[in-house]
C-alpha positions in Angstrom: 26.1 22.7 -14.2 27.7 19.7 -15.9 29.6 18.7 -13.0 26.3 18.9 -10.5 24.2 16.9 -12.8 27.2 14.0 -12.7 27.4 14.1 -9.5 23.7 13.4 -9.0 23.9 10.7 -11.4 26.9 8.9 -9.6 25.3 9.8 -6.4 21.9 7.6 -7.3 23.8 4.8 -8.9 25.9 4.4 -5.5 22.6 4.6 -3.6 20.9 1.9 -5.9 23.9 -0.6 -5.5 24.0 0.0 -1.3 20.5 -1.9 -1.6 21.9 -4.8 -3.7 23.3 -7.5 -1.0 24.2 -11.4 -1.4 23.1 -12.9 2.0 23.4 -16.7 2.8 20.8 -18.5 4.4 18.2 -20.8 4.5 14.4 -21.0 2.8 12.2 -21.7 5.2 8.4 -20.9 5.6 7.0 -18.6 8.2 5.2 -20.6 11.1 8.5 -22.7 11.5 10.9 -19.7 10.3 14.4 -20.8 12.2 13.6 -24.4 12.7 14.6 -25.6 9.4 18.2 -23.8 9.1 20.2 -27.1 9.6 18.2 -28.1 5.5 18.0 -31.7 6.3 15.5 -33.7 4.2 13.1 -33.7 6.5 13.0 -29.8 7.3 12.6 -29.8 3.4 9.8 -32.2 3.3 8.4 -30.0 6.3 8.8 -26.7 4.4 7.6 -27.5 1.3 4.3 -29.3 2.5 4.0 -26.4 4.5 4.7 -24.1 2.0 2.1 -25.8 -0.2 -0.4 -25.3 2.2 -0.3 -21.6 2.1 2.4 -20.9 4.6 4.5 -18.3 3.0 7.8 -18.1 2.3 10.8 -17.2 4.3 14.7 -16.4 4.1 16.6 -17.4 7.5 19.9 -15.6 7.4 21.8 -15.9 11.1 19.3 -14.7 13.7 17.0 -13.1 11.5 13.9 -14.2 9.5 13.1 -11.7 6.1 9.8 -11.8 4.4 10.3 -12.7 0.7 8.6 -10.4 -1.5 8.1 -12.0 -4.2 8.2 -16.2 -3.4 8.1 -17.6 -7.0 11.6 -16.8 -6.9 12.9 -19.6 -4.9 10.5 -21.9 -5.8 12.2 -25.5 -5.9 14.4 -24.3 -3.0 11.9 -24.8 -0.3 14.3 -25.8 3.1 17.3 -25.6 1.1 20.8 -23.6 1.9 21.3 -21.0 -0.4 22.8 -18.5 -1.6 20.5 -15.0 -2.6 21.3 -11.7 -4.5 18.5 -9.6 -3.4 17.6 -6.1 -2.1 16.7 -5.7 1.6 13.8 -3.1 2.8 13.5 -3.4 6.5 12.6 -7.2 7.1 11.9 -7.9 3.7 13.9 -9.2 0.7 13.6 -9.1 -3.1 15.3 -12.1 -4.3 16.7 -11.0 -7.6 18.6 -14.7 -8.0 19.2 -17.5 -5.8 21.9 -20.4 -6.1 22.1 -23.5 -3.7 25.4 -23.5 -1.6 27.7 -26.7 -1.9 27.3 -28.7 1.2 30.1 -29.4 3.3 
C-alpha cells in the first residue's frame, strides 16, 4: 500500500511540472497580436497605448498568439521581448515570472 500511495504522489508531481514551461516571446496586445514581435519603440509605444485603452494582453511566442490569464503580471513589459515561466492551458498562459531578454 506504501509503494501505491508513492507512486501516486510522484505521479502528480511529474504531471504538475509537464504544465510548467519557459517560452520566449513577445508582449503584445490582442488586435495587433504578431505585429509588434520585432519590440521596437514604436511597437511599444503602440502596445502600451493600446493596452491602456482596454485592449488586452497578449504573449507572441513563434506563430502563435496565448491569452494571458492574468495581465498584471507583465505589466511594464508592454511590446517588450521576454522571457516567461508560465503554465500553458490550450491558448492560454499563466505567467508565473517574466524577465526581459538581452537584446542582441
Amino acid at each position: 500500500m506504501k509503494i501505491l500511495a508513492a507512486t501516486g504522489l510522484f505521479v502528480s508531481f511529474c504531471a504538475f511540472g509537464l504544465n510548467a514551461e519557459t517560452l520566449n516571446g513577445t508582449i503584445s496586445e490582442e488586435h495587433c497580436g504578431a505585429k509588434h514581435v520585432a519590440a521596437t519603440e514604436a511597437d511599444q509605444a503602440c502596445v502600451k497605448k493600446c493596452m491602456e485603452g482596454g485592449s488586452a494582453a497578449v504573449f507572441v511566442s513563434g506563430e502563435k498568439v496565448y491569452k494571458i490569464e492574468n495581465p498584471d503580471a507583465v505589466k511594464g513589459h508592454e511590446g517588450h521581448k521576454v522571457s516567461i515561466d508560465g503554465k500553458l492551458t490550450g491558448d492560454t498562459v499563466h505567467v508565473d515570472s517574466v524577465k526581459m531578454m538581452a537584446e542582441k
